[in-house]
C-alpha positions as CSV (number, residue, x, y, z in Angstrom):
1,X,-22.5,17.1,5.4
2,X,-22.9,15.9,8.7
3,X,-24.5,12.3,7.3
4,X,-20.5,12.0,6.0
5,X,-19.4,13.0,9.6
6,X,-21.1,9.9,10.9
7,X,-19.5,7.6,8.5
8,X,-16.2,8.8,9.3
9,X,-16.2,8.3,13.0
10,X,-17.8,4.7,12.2
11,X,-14.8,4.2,10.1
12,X,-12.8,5.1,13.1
13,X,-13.9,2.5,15.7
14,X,-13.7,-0.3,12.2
15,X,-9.9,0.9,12.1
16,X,-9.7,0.7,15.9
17,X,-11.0,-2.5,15.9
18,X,-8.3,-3.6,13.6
19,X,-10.2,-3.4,10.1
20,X,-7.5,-2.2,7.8
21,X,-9.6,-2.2,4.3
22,X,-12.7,-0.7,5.5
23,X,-14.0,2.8,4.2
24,X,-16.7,3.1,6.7
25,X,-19.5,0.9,8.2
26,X,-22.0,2.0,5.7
27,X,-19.6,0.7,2.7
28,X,-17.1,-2.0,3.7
29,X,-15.0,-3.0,2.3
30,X,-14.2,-1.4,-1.5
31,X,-11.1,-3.9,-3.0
32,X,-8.2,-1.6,-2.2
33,X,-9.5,0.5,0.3
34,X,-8.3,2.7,3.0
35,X,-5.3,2.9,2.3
36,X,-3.9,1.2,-0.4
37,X,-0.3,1.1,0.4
38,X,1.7,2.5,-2.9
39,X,-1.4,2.5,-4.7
40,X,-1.9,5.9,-7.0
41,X,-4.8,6.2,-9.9
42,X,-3.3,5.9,-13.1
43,X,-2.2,9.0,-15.1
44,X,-4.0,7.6,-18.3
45,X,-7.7,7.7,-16.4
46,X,-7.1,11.1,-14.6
47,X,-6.7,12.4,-18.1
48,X,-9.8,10.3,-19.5
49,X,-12.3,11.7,-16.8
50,X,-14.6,12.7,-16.5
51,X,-16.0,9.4,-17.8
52,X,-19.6,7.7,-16.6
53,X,-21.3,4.2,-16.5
54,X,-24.8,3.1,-16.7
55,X,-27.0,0.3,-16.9
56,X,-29.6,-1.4,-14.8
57,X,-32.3,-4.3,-14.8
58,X,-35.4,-5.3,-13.2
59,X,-36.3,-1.6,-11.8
60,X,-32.8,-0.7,-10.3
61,X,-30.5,1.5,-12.4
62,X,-27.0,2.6,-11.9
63,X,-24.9,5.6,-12.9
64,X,-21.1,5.2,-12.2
65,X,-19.3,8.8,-12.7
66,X,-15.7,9.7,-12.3
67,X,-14.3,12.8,-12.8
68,X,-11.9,15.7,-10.5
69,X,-14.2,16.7,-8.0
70,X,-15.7,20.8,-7.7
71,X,-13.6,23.1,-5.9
72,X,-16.7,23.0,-3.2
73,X,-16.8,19.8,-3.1
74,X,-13.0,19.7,-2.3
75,X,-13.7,22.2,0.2
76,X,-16.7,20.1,2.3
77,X,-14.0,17.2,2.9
78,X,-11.7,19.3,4.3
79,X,-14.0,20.6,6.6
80,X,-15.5,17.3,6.8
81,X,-11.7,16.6,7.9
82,X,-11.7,19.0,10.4
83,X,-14.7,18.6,12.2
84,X,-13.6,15.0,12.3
85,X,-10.3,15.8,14.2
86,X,-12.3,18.1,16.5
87,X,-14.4,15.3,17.4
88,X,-11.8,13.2,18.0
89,X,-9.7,15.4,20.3
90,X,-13.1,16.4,22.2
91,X,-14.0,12.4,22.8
92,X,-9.7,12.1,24.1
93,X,-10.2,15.2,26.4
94,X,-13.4,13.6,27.6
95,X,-12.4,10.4,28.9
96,X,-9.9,9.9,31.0
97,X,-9.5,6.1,30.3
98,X,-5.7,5.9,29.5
99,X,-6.5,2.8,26.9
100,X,-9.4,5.2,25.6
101,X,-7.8,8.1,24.8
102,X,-4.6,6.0,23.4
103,X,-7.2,5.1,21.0
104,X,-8.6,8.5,20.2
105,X,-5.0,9.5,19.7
106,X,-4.8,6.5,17.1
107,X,-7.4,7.6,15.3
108,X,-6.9,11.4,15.2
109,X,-3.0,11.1,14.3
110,X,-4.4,9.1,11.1
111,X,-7.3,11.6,10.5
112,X,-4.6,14.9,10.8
113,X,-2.8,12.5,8.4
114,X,-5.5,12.1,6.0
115,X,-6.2,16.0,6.1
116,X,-2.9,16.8,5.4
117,X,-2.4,14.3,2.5
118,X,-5.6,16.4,1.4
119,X,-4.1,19.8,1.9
120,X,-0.8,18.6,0.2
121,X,-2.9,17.1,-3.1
122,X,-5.1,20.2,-3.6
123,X,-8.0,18.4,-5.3
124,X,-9.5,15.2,-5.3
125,X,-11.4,12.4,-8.1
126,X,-14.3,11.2,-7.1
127,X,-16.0,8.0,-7.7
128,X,-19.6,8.7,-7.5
129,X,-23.2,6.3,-8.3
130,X,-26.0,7.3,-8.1
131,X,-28.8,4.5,-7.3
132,X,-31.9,3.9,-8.0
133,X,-34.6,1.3,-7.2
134,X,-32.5,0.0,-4.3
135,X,-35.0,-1.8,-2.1
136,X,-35.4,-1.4,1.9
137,X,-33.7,-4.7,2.6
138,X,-30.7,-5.3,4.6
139,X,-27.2,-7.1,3.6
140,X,-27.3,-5.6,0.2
141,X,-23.8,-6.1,-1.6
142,X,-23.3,-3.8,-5.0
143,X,-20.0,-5.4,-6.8
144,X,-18.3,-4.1,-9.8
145,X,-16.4,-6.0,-11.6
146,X,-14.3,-7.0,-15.1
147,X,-13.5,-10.2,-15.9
148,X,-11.7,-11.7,-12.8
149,X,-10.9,-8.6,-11.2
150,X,-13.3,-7.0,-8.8
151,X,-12.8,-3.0,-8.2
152,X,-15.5,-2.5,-5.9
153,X,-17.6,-4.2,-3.2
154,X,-19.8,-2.0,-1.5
155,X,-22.4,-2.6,0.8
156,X,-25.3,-0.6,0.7
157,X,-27.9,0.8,3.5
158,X,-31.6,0.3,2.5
159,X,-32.8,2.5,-0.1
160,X,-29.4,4.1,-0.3
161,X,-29.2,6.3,-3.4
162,X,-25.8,7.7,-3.7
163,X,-22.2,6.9,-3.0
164,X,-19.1,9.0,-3.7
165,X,-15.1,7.8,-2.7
166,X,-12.2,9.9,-2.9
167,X,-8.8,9.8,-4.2
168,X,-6.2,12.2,-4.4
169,X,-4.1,12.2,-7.9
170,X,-0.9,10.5,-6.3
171,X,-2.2,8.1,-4.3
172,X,-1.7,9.7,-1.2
173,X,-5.1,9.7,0.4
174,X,-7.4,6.9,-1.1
175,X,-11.3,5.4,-0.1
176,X,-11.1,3.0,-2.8
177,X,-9.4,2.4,-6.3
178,X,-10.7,5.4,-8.7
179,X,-12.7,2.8,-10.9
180,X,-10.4,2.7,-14.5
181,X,-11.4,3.9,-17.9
182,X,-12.6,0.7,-19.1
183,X,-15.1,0.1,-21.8
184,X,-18.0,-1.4,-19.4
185,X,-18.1,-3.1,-15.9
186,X,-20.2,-6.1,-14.7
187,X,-22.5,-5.5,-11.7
188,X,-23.7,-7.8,-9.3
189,X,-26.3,-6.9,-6.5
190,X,-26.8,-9.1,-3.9
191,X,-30.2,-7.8,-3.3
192,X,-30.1,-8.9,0.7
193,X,-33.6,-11.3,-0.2
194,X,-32.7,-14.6,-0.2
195,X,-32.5,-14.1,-4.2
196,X,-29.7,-15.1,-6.9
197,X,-27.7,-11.9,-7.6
198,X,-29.0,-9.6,-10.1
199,X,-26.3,-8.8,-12.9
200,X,-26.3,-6.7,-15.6
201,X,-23.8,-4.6,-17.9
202,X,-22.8,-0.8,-16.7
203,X,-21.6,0.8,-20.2
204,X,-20.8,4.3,-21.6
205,X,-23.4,6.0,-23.4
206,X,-23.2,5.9,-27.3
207,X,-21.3,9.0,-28.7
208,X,-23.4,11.3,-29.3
209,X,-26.1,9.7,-27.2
C-alpha cells in the first residue's frame, strides 16, 4: 500500500500549490474531483452496484467496475489515512520554517478531515479499471465520457494497469464522481504518441454472458 502513500502526499503539495480538483499527480484531474462541494453519489447507483464496463480496441482493453468496496479494502485507506497524517506531522515537526510547517498544518488538518469523513461513513464505493495494453509513453489521457458530459479524465503513468477512486455514500469524502449506472460510456485515450485519440465503446456484458 505504500505505492498509494506516495500518491497521497503528491496530492498534498498539488493542493498546497493551489490545485483544488486534483486527486493526485499520477491522476489529475477526474471532473469533480477532490472534493466536490455538495456533491453525493446518487441513491439509484449505490443500489445498482456492483455494475462493470468493458471494451477495448487496437490491443488495449478496459474493465470499469463499481461496486461497495471489501471491508479490507476499507480498512487499508484508513490506514492509508493514518500513515498519511503521521507523515505529515513528522515533515511539520521537522522543519522549523514557519511558512513550511503552516503548510504541513494545511495539509494534515484536511487529511484528519478526510479520515474522519472516512471513520464517520463506515464504507466506501470504489471506482476501479483495470488496464491493459497501456503503452510506456508519457502524457497519456484515459477520458470517459457520455454524450456531452465527461465523468472522468485521468491521466495515466506508462504501463499503468489499475486505478481505483473512492467515495463515501453521502458525499462526504470524494476522489472523483462514482461513475453512474449508465448503459455504456465512450472512451478516449490519448495515447501520449503524437496519434489521433483511440475511441471505442465500454459496455456491460450481455446477460447471461
Amino acid at each position: 500500500m505504500g505505492g498509494k502513500l506516495w500518491l497521497f502526499l503528491l496530492l498534498g503539495c498539488c493542493l498546497l500549490a493551489g490545485c483544488q480538483q486534483t486527486e493526485t499527480v499520477s491522476v489529475p484531474p477526474a471532473v469533480g474531483c477532490y472534493p466536490v462541494e455538495g456533491y453525493a453519489p446518487d441513491p439509484a447507483d449505490l443500489a445498482a452496484a456492483p455494475y462493470t464496463y468493458t471494451g477495448g480496441a487496437q490491443g488495449i482493453s478496459v474493465t470499469c467496475t463499481v461496486r461497495q468496496a471489501e471491508p479490507a479494502a476499507f480498512s487499508a485507506l484508513l490506514q492509508e489515512k493514518a500513515a498519511l497524517c503521521a507523515q505529515l506531522a513528522q515533515n511539520k515537526r521537522a522543519n522549523p520554517d514557519p511558512s513550511y510547517q503552516q503548510g504541513q498544518e494545511s495539509l494534515l488538518a484536511k487529511a484528519q478531515g478526510e479520515q474522519a469523513a472516512l471513520q464517520q461513513a463506515g464504507t466506501v464505493y470504489e471506482t476501479t479499471l483495470l488496464l491493459k495494453g497501456i503503452g510506456q509513453a508519457e502524457g497519456q489521457v484515459l477520458t470517459l465520457s457520455s454524450g456531452e458530459q465527461v465523468y472522468l479524465s485521468l491521466p495515466l503513468a506508462p504501463g499503468q494497469e489499475r486505478l481505483t477512486l473512492y467515495n463515501t455514500p453521502a458525499g462526504e469524502y470524494s476522489e472523483g464522481v462514482l461513475l453512474p449506472h449508465l448503459p455504456s460510456y465512450q472512451v478516449s485515450l490519448e495515447t501520449g504518441e503524437g496519434e489521433p485519440p483511440l475511441s471505442f465503446l465500454l459496455e456491460e456484458p450481455a446477460a447471461g454472458g
